[in-house]
VOPAGU-2260 file (C-alpha; in pm, 1 decimal, decimal comma):
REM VOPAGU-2260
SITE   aa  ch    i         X         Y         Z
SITE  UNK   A    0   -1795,0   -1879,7    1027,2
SITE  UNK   A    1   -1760,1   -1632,5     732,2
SITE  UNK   A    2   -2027,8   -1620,1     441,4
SITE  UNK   A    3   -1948,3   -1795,4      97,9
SITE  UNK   A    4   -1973,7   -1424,6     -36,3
SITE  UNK   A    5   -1766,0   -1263,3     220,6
SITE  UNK   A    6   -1476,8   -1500,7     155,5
SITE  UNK   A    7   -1519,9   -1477,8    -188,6
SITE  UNK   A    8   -1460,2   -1071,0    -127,5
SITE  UNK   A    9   -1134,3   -1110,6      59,9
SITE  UNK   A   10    -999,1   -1356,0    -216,8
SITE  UNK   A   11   -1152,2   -1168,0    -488,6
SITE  UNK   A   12    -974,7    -842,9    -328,1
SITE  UNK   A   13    -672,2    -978,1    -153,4
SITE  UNK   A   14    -520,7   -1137,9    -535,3
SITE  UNK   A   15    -555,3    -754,8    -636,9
SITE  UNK   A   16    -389,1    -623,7    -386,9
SITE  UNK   A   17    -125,4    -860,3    -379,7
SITE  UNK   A   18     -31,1    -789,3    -769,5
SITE  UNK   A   19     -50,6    -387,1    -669,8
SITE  UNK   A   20     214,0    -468,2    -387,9
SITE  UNK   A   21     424,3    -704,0    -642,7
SITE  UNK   A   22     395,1    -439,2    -913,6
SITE  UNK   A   23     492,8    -148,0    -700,3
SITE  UNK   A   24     807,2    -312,8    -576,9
SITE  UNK   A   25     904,7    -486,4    -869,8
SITE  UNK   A   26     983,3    -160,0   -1096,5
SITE  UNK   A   27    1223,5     -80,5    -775,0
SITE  UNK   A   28    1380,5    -396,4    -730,6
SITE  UNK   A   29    1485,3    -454,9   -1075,0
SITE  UNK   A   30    1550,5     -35,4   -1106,8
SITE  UNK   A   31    1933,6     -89,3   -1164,1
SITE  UNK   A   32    1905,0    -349,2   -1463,6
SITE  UNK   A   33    1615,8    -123,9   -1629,6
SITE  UNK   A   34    1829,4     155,0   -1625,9
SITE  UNK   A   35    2050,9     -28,1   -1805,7
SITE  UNK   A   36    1791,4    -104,3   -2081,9
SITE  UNK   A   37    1605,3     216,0   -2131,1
SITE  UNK   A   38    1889,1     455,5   -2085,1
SITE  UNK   A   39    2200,1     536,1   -2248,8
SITE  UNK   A   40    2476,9     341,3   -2134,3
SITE  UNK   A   41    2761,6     628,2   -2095,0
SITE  UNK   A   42    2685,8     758,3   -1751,5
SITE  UNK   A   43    2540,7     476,7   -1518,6
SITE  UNK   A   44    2446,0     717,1   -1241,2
SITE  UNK   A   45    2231,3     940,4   -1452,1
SITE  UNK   A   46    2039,9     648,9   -1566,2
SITE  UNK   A   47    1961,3     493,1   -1248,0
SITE  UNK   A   48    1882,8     842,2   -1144,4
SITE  UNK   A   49    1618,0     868,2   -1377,4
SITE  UNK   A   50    1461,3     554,9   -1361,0
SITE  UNK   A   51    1387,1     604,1   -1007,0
SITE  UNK   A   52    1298,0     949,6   -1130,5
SITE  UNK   A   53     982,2     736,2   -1330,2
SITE  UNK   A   54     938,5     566,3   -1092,1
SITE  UNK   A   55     875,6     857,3    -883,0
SITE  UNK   A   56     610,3    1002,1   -1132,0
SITE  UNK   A   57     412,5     719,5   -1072,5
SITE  UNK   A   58     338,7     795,4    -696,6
SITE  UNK   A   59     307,5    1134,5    -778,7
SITE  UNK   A   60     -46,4    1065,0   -1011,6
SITE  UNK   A   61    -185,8     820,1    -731,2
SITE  UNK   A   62    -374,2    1081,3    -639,1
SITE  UNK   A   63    -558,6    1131,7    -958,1
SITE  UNK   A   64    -636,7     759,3    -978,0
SITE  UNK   A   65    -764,2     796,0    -616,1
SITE  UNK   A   66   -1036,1     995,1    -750,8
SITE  UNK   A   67   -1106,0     825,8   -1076,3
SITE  UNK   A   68   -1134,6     505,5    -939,1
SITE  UNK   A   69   -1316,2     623,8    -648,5
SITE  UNK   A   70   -1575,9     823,7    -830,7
SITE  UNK   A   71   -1621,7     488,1   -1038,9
SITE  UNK   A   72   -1660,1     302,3    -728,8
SITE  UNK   A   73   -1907,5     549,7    -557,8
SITE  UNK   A   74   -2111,6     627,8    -853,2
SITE  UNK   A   75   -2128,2     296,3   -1072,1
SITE  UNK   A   76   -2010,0      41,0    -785,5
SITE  UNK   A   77   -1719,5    -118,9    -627,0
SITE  UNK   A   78   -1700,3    -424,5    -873,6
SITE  UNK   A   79   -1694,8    -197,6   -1179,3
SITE  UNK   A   80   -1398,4      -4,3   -1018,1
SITE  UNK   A   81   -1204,7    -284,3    -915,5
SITE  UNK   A   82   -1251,5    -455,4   -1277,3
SITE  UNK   A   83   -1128,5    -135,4   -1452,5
SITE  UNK   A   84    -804,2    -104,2   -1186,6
SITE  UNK   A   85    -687,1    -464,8   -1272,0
SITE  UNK   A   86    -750,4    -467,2   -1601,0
SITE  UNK   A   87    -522,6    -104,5   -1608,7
SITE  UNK   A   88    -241,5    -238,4   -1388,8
SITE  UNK   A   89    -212,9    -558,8   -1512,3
SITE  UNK   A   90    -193,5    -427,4   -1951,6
SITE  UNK   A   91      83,1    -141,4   -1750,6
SITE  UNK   A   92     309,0    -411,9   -1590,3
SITE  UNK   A   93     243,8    -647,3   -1919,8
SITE  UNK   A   94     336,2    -358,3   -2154,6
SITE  UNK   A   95     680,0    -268,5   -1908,0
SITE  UNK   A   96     786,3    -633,5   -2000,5
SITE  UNK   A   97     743,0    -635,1   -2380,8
SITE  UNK   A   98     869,8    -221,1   -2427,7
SITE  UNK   A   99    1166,4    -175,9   -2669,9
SITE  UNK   A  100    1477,8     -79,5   -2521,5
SITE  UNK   A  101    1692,1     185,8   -2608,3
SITE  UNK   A  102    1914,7      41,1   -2805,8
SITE  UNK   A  103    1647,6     -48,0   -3076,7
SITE  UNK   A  104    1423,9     277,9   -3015,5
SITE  UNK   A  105    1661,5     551,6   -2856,1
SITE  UNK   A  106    1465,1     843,5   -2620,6
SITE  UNK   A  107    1091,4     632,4   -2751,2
SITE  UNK   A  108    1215,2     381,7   -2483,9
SITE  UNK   A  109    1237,2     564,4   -2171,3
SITE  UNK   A  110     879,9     773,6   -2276,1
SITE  UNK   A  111     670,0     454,5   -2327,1
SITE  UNK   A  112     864,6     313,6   -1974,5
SITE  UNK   A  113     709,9     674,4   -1822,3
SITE  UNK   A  114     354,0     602,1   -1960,8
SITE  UNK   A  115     364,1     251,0   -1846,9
SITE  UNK   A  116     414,5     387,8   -1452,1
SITE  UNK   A  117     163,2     674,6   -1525,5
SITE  UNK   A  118    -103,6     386,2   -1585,9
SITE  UNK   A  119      15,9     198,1   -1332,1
SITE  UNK   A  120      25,2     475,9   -1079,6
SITE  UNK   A  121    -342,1     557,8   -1180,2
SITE  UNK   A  122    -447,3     183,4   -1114,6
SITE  UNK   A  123    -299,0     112,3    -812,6
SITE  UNK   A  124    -484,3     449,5    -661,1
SITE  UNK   A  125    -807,8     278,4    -670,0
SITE  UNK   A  126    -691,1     -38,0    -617,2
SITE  UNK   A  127    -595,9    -138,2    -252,3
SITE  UNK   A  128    -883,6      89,8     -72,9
SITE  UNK   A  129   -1139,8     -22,8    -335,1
SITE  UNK   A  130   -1042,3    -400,1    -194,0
SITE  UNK   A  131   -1050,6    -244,0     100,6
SITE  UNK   A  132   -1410,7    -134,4     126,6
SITE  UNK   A  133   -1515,1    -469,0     -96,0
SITE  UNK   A  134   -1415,7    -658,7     170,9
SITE  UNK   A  135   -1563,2    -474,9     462,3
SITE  UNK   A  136   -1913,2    -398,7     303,2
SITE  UNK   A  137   -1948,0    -784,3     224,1
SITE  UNK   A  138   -1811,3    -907,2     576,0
SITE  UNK   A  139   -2013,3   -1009,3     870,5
SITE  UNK   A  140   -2071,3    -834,7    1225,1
SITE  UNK   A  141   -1801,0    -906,6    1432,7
SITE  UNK   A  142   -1571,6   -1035,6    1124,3
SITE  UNK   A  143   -1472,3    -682,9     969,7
SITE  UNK   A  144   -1136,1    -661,8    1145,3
SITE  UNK   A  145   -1039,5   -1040,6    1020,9
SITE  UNK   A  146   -1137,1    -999,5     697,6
SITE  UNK   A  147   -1012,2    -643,1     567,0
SITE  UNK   A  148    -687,2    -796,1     771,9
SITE  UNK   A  149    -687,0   -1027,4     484,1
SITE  UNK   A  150    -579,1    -783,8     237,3
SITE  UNK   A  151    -330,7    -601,4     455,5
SITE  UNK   A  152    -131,4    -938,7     425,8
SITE  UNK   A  153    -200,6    -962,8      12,7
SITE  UNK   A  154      -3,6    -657,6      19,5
SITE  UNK   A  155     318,4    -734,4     250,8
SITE  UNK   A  156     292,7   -1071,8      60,5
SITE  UNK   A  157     303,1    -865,1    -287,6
SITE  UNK   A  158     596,9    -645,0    -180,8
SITE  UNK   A  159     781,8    -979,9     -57,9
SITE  UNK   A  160     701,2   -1194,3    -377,4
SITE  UNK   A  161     885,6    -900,1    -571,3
SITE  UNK   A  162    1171,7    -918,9    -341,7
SITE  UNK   A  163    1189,6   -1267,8    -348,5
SITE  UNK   A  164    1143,4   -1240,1    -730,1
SITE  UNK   A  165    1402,7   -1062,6    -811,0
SITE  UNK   A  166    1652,9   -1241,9    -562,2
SITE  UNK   A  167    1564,0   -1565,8    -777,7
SITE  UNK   A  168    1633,8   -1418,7   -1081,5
SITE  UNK   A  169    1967,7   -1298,0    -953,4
SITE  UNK   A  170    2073,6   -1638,0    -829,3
SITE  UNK   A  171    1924,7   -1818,3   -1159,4
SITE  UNK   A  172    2013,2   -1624,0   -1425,3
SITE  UNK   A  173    2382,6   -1481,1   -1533,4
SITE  UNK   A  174    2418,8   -1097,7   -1552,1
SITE  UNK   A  175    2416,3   -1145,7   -1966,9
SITE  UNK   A  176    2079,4   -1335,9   -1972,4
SITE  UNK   A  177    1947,6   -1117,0   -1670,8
SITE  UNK   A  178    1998,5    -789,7   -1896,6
SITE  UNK   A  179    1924,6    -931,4   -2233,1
SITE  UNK   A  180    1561,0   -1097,6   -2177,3
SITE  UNK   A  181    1553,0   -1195,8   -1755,1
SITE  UNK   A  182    1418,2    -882,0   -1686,8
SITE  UNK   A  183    1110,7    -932,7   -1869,7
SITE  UNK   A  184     963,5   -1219,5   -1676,6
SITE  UNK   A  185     822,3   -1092,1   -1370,9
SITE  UNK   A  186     667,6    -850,1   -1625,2
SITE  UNK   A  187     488,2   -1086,7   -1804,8
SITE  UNK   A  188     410,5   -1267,2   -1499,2
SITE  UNK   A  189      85,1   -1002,5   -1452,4
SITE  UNK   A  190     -81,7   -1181,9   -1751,4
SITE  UNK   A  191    -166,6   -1524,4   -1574,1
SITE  UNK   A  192    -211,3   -1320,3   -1196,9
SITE  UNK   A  193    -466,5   -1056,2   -1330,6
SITE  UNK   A  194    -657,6   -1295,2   -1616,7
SITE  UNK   A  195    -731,7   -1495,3   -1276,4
SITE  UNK   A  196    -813,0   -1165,1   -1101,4
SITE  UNK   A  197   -1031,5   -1082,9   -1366,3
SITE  UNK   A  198   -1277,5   -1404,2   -1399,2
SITE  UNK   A  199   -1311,3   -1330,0    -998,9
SITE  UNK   A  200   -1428,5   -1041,9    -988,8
SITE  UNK   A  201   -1641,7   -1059,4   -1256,1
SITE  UNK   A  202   -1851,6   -1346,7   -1081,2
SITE  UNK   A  203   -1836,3   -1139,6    -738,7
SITE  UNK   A  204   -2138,4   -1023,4    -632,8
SITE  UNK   A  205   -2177,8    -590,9    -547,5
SITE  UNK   A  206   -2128,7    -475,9    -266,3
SITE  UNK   A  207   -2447,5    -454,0     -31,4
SITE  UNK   A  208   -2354,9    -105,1      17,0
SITE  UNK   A  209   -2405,4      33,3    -332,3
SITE  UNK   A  210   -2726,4     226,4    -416,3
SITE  UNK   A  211   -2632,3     389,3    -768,0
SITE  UNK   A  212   -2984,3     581,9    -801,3
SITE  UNK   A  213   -2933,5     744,2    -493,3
SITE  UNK   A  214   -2586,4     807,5    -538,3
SITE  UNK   A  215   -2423,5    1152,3    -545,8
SITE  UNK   A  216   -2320,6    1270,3    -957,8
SITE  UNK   A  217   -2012,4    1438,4    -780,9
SITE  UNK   A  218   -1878,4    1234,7    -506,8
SITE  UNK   A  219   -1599,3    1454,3    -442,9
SITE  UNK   A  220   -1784,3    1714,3    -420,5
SITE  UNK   A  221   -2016,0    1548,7    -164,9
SITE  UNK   A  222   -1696,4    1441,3      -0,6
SITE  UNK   A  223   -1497,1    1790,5     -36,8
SITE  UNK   A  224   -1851,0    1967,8     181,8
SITE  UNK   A  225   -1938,8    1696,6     427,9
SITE  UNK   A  226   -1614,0    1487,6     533,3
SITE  UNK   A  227   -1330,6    1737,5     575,3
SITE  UNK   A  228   -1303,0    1616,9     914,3
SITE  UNK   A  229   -1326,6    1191,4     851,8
SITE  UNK   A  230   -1016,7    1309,6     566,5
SITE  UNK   A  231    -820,3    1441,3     807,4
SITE  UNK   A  232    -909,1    1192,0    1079,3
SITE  UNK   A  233    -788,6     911,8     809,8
SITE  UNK   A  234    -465,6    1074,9     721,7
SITE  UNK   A  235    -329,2    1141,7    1057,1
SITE  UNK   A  236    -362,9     786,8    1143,1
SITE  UNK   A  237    -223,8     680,4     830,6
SITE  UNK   A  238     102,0     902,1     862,7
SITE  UNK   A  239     232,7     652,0    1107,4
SITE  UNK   A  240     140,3     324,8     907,3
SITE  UNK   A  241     271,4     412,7     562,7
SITE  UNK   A  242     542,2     592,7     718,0
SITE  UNK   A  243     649,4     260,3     884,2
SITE  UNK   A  244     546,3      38,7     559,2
SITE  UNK   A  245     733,1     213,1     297,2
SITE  UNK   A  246    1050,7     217,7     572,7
SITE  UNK   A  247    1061,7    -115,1     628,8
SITE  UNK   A  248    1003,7    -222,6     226,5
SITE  UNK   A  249    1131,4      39,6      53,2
SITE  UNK   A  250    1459,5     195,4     278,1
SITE  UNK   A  251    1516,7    -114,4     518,0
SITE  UNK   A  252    1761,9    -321,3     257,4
SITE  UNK   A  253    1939,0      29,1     190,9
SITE  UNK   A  254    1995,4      94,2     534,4
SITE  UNK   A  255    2131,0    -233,2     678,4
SITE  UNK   A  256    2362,0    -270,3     361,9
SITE  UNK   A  257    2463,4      65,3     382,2
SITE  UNK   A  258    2450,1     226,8     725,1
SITE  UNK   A  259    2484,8     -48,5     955,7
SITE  UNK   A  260    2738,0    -332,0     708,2
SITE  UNK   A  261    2503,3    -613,6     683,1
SITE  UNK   A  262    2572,1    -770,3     353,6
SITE  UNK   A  263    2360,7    -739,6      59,3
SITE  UNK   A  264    2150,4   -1076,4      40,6
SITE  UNK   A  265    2150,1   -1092,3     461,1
SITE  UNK   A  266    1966,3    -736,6     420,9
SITE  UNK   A  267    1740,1    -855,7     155,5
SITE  UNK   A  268    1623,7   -1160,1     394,8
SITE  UNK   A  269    1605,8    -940,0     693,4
SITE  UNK   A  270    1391,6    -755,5     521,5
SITE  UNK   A  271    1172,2   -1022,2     439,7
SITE  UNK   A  272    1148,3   -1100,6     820,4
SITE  UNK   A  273    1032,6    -769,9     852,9
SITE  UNK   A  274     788,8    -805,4     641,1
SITE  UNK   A  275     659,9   -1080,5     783,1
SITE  UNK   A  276     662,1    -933,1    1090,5
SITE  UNK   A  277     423,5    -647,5    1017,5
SITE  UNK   A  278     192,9    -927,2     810,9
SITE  UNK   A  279     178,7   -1107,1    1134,6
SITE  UNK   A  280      66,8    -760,5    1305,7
SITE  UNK   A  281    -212,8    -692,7    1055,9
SITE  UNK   A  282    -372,9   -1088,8    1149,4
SITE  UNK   A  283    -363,2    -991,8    1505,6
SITE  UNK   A  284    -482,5    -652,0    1443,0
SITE  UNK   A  285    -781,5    -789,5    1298,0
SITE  UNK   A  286    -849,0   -1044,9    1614,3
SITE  UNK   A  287    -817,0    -735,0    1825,1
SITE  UNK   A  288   -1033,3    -510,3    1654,9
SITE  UNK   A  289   -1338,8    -780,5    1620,1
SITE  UNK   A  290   -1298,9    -843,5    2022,1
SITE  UNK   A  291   -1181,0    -471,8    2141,8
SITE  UNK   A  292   -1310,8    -143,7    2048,3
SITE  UNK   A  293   -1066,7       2,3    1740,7
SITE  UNK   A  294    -991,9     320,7    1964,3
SITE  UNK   A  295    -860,2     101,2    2204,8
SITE  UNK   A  296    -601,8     -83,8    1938,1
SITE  UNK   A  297    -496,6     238,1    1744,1
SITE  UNK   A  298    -368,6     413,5    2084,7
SITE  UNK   A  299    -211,5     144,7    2198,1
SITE  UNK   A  300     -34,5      34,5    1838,2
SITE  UNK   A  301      61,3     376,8    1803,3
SITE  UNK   A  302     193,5     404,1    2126,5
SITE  UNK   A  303     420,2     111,9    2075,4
SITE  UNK   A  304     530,7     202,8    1765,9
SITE  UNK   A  305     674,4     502,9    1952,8
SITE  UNK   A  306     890,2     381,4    2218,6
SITE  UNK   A  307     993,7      72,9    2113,0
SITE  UNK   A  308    1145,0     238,7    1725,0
SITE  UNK   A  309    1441,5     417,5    1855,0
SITE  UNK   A  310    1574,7     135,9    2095,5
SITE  UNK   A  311    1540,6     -82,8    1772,1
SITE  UNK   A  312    1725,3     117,3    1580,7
SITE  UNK   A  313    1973,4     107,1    1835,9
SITE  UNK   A  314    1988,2    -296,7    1883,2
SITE  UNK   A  315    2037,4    -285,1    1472,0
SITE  UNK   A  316    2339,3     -83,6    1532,8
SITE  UNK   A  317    2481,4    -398,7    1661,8
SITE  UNK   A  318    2579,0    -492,3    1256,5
SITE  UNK   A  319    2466,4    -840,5    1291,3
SITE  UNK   A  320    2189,8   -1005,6    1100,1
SITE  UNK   A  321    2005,6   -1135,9    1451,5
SITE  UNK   A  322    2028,1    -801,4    1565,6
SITE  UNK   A  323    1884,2    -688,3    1226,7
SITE  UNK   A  324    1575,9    -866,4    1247,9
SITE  UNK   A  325    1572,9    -820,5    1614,4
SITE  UNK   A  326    1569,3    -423,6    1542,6
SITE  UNK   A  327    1285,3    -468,1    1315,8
SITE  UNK   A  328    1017,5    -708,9    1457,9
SITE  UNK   A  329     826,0    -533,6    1732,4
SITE  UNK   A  330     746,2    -192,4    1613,5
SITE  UNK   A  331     698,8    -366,5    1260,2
SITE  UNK   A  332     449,7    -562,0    1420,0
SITE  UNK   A  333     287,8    -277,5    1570,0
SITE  UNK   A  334     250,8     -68,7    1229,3
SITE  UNK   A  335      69,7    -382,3    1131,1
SITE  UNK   A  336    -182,2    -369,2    1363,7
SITE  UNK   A  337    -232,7     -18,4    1255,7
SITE  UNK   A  338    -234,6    -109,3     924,8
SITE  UNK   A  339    -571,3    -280,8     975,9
SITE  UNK   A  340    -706,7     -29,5    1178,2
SITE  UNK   A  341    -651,7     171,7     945,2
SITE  UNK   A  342    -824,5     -14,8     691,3
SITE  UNK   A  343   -1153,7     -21,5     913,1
SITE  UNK   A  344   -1204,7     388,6     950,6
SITE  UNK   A  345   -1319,2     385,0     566,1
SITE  UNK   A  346   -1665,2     235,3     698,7
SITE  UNK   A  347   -1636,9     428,7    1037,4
SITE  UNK   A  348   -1591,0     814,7     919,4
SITE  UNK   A  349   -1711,0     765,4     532,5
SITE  UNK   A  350   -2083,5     738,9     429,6
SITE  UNK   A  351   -2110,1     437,3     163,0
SITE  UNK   A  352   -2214,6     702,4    -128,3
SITE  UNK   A  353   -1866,6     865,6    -109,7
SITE  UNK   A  354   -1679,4     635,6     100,6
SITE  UNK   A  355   -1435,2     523,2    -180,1
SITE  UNK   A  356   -1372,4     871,6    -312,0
SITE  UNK   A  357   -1338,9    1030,8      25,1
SITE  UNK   A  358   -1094,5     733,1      97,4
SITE  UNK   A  359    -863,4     693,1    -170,5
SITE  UNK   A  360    -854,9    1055,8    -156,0
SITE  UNK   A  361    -704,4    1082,7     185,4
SITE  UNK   A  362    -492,7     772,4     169,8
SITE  UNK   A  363    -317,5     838,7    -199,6
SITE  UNK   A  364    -236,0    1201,1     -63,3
SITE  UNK   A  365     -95,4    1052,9     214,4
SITE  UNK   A  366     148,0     768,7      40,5
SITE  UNK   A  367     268,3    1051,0    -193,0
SITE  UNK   A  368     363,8    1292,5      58,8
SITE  UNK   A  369     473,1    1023,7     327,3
SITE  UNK   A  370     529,6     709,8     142,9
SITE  UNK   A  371     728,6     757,5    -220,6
SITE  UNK   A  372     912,8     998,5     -44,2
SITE  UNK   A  373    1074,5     762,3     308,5
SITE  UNK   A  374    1406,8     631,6     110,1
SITE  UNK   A  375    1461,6     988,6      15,2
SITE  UNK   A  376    1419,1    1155,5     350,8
SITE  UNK   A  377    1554,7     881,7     562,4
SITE  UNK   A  378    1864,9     908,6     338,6
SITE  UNK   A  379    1873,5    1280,0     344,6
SITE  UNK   A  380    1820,5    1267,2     710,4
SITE  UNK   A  381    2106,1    1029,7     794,4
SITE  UNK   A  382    2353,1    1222,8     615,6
SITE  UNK   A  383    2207,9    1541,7     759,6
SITE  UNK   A  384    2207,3    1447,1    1116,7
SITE  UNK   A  385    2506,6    1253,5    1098,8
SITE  UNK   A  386    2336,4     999,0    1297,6
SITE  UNK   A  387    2232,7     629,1    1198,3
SITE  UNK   A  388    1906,1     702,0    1442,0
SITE  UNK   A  389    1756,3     993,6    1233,7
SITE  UNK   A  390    1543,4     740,9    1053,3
SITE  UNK   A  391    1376,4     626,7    1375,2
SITE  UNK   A  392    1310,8    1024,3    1526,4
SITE  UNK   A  393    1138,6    1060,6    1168,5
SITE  UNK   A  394     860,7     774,4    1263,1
SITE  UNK   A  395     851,4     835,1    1653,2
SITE  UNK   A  396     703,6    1164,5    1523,0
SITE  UNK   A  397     490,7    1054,6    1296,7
SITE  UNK   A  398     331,1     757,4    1562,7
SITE  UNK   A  399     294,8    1087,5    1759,7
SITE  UNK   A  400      83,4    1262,5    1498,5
SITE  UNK   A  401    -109,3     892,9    1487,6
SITE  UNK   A  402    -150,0     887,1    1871,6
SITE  UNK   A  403    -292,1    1206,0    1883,7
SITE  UNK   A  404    -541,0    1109,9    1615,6
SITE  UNK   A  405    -623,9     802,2    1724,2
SITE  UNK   A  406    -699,4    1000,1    2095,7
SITE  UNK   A  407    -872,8    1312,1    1991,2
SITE  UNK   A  408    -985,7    1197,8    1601,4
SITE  UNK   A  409   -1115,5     852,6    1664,0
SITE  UNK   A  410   -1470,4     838,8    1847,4
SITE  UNK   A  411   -1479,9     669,6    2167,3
SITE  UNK   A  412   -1729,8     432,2    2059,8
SITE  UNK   A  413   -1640,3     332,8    1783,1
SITE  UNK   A  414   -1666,9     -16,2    1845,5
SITE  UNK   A  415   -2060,9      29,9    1817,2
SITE  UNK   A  416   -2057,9     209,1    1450,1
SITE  UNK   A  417   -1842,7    -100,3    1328,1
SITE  UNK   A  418   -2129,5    -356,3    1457,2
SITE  UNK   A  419   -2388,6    -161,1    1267,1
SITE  UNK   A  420   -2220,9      79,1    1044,0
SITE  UNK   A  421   -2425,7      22,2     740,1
SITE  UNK   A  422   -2744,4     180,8     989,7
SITE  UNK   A  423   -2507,7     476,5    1090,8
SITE  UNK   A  424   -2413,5     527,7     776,0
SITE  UNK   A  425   -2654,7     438,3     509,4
SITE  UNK   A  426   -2625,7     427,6     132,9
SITE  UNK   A  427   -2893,6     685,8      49,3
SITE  UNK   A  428   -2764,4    1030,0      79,3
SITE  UNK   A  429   -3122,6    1193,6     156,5
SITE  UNK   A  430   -3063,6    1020,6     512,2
SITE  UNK   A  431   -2723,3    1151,8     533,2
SITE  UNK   A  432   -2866,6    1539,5     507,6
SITE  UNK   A  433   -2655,5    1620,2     248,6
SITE  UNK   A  434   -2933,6    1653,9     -37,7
């Protein structure tokens, strides 16, 4: 049975990550209605345009919050980081839902929207992996894969509240009270969700992991000399998974409405099933890791992810909304599973004193180049190719990259440095020879 602490880690960390996957989504969900209100009204296309053009920007500074938060998180602890993230995300998303429009402030309105998703993009790059590494640091042997599994769900679960969010608002509210004050709620809704957030993780205890006098002053710098190789280790593997994630939340509803006919709510709860597919994937993949060695599950998720994506593109093909889910559930399932393995190579290839700045590092660089950009690609592809299958070739080559990784990258006993990672790699950097 989990410790009192460790469970108080994956709540403390999973509510975080669950507003980061609500507020990420959100902004997109509700993209056509805020163009509407911080955009001039004379060409609807150019507006929409550059809201997602905003929305863009904030992927594009994840980066930068990667190493903020992680150099906050390495140097002065994980709680400190994680209060700082929240408190920044939740005053962005707040701030999005009380802005001016246009029509009462002209061009002001679409620069404040822009700083809003700057700060927001800066948040959420410390955010998930610092809940990450919370969670793992303060579970038990033989528990790490269940409980950092935990927060791989918080953040399917965030990405489907905003989905269902918005749906509800749709259905509730006419188009008039949508566009004149509707818009704002889900905003506001980050004021109760992060005050909650807040009071948590202010009574959590640090991580066991943190030793801030013997603590690198530059943790990138540390990281940049001595981990080149765990870096590159964590972002092939992670080309696969947020490949996969960002296609099935951010493209999937696209696609089926547009490419194969389904309708535009039957897409919307397809997608949903998707999602819940790949939450169910990330439970099992963190049974599988705490009984199997990790090597083991990341070849063999990756490997399904491969050959089972194109014949499910195919079955979706079919136009119906069975075969819609149908096409979706298996290889969704298997990015899950990689999701949490994922989640478990920041202990395995990371010493503690950089491990959240050599992490966030490779995984922000990663969603940037990989993630924001899937809808775009996938699109581009599709018309490209000419084919509705392009979209699937895209992430059989990317579970490639992940397979190789996962064979050649990953050690073979890896399984063994999970058990007793904290004596493999300890928190005092003398012992780590990099002094």
């Amino acid at each position: 049975m989990a410790a009192p602490t460790s469970r108080r880690a994956v709540v403390t960390g999973g509510i975080g990550t669950f507003i980061e996957g609500y507020d990420i989504l959100l902004y997109g969900y509700l993209a056509g209605v805020l163009a509407q209100q911080f955009f001039p009204a004379g060409d609807p296309t150019a507006a929409l345009l550059n809201t997602f053009a905003i929305f863009a920007v904030g992927f594009l500074v994840r980066p930068i919050g990667g190493l903020l938060f992680g150099h906050i998180g390495d140097h002065f602890g994980r709680r400190t980081a994680l209060v700082s993230s929240i408190l920044l995300i939740a005053g962005a998303t707040v701030a999005i839902g009380l802005l001016p429009t246009y029509d009462e402030i002209g061009r002001a309105a679409p620069a404040l929207l822009l700083a809003c998703r700057l700060l927001q993009g800066l948040s959420i790059g410390g955010e998930y992996v610092g809940a990450n590494i919370l969670m793992l640091e303060h579970a038990g042997p033989g528990r790490y894969g269940r409980a950092v599994s935990a927060n791989q769900v918080a953040s399917y679960l965030g990405a489907a509240g905003a989905a269902a969010t918005g749906l509800l608002l749709t259905a509730a509210l006419t188009p008039e009270q949508m566009t004149t004050w509707g818009w704002r709620l889900p905003f506001l809704a980050a004021v109760p969700l992060g005050v909650v957030v807040l009071y948590l993780r202010l009574r959590m205890p640090e991580s066991p992991a943190v030793d801030r006098q013997g603590s690198p002053a530059l943790p990138l710098a540390v990281a940049a000399r001595t981990a080149k190789r765990g870096m590159l280790v964590f972002a092939g593997w992670l080309t696969m998974v947020t490949l996969g994630g960002f296609l099935l939340f951010g493209y999937m509803p696209t696609y089926l409405n547009r490419v194969v006919g389904v309708g535009p709510a039957a897409a919307f709860g397809v997608t949903l099933g998707g999602l819940a597919a790949l939450a169910a994937g990330a439970i099992a993949g963190g049974y599988l890791v705490d009984r199997y060695p990790p090597r083991t599950v990341a070849i063999a998720s990756a490997f399904g992810v491969a050959v089972t994506i194109g014949p499910s593109f195919l079955i979706m093909q079919h136009g119906t909304v069975g075969a819609a889910l149908a096409g979706q559930v298996v290889w969704a399932w298997c990015v899950g599973v990689g999701a949490t393995v994922s989640a478990l190579l920041s202990v395995t290839e990371f010493p503690a004193p950089i491990r959240y700045t050599a992490t966030a590092l490779a995984y922000n660089v990663t969603v940037v180049v990989l993630g924001g950009t899937a809808p775009y690609v996938s699109t581009w592809l599709v018309a490209r190719t000419g084919t509705p299958l392009a979209p699937a070739g895209y992430l059989a080559v990317m579970a490639l990259v992940a397979l190789g990784t996962a064979i050649v990258g990953l050690r073979p006993r890896l399984r063994t440095h999970l058990r007793s990672f904290t004596v493999v790699y300890p928190a005092s950097p003398g012992e780590s020879g990099w002094q």
